[in-house]
N, C-alpha and C positions, 0 to 999 in steps of 0.2 A: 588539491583545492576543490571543494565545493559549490558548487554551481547553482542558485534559485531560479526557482520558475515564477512566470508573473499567475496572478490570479484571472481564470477565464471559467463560466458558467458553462456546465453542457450539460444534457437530459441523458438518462441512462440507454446505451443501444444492445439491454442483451432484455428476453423477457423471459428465462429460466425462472425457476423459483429455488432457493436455498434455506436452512433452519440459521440460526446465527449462532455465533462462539462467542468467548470473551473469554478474557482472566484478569481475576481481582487482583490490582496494582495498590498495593498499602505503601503512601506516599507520608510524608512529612513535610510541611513546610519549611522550604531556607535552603542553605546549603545544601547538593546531593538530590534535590529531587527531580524525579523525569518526569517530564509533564507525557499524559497520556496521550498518545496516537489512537485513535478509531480510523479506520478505513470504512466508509457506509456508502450503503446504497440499499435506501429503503422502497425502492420500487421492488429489488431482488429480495427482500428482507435480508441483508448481508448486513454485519454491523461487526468489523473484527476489530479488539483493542491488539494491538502490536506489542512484540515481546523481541526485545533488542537481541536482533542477530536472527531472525527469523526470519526461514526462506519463502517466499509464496509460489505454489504452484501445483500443479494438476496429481503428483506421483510424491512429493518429498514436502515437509515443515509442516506446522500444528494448524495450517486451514485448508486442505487437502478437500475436506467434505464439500468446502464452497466450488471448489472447480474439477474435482474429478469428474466429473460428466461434461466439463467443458472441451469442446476440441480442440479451441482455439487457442489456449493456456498449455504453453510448457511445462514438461514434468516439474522441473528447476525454471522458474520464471523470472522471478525478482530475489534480492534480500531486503529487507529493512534493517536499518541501525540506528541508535543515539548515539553521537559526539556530543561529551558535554558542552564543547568549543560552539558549536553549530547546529545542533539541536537532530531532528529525525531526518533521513535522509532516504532514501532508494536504489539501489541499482539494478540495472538488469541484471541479467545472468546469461545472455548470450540465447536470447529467446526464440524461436522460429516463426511467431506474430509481432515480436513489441513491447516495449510498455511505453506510453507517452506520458507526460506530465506540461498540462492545460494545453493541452494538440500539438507538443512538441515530441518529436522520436527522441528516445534514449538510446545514448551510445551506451554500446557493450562493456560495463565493469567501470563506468563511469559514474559516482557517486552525486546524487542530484539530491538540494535542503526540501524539505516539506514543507508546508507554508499552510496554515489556515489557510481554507476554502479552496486550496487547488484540485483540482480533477487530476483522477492518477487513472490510466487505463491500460488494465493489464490481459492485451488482444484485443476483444472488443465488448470488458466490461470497466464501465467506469465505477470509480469510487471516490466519494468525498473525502481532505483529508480535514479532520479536525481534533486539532492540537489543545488540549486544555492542562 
């Protein structure tokens, strides 16, 4: 079972600077397509589109560069997923700071829905989600 968070505002608490990634998502509309995930936080210039099954973290998965220098970021931090059933989703991975989703802690290997405008904070950097 999948879990949602409610929608909660919060200002960014890390003031690092990072370059930003992406990969181009060639979608179609109708049946079959995944609507984009961005993770942003454009005070850090962070701005990552999500690639289903991708881990986030400081040592391991394709945005390494945003938190290698982070302390506070597990090597193995979170994953991201699409269920076509329930759309983006998050979990940790048994993190040593965290991730919360809109100031709630995540349990450990517990899969939590992504929701437009939730704050996702993986230690103590926050990122927008937006789903389009």
């Amino acid at each position: 079972m999948v879990a949602r968070g409610a929608g909660v505002s919060q200002a960014p608490s890390n003031n690092a600077s990072f370059g930003s990634i992406g990969q181009s998502v060639s979608q179609t509309p109708g049946a079959g397509s995944i609507p984009v995930l961005t993770l942003a936080n454009d005070s850090l210039n962070i701005r990552i589109v999500a690639v289903n099954g991708a881990i986030i973290g400081r040592r391991k998965g394709p945005y390494t560069q945003f938190f290698e220098n982070q302390a506070y970021v597990s090597g193995v931090h979170a994953q991201l997923k699409y269920n076509p059933g329930t759309g983006w989703s998050i979990t940790d991975k048994h993190s040593s700071n965290g991730t919360k989703l809109n100031q709630h802690n995540l349990q450990p290997d517990v899969e939590m829905t992504l929701n437009n405008g939730d704050i996702l904070t993986i230690a103590n950097i926050n990122l927008q989600v937006i789903i389009r």
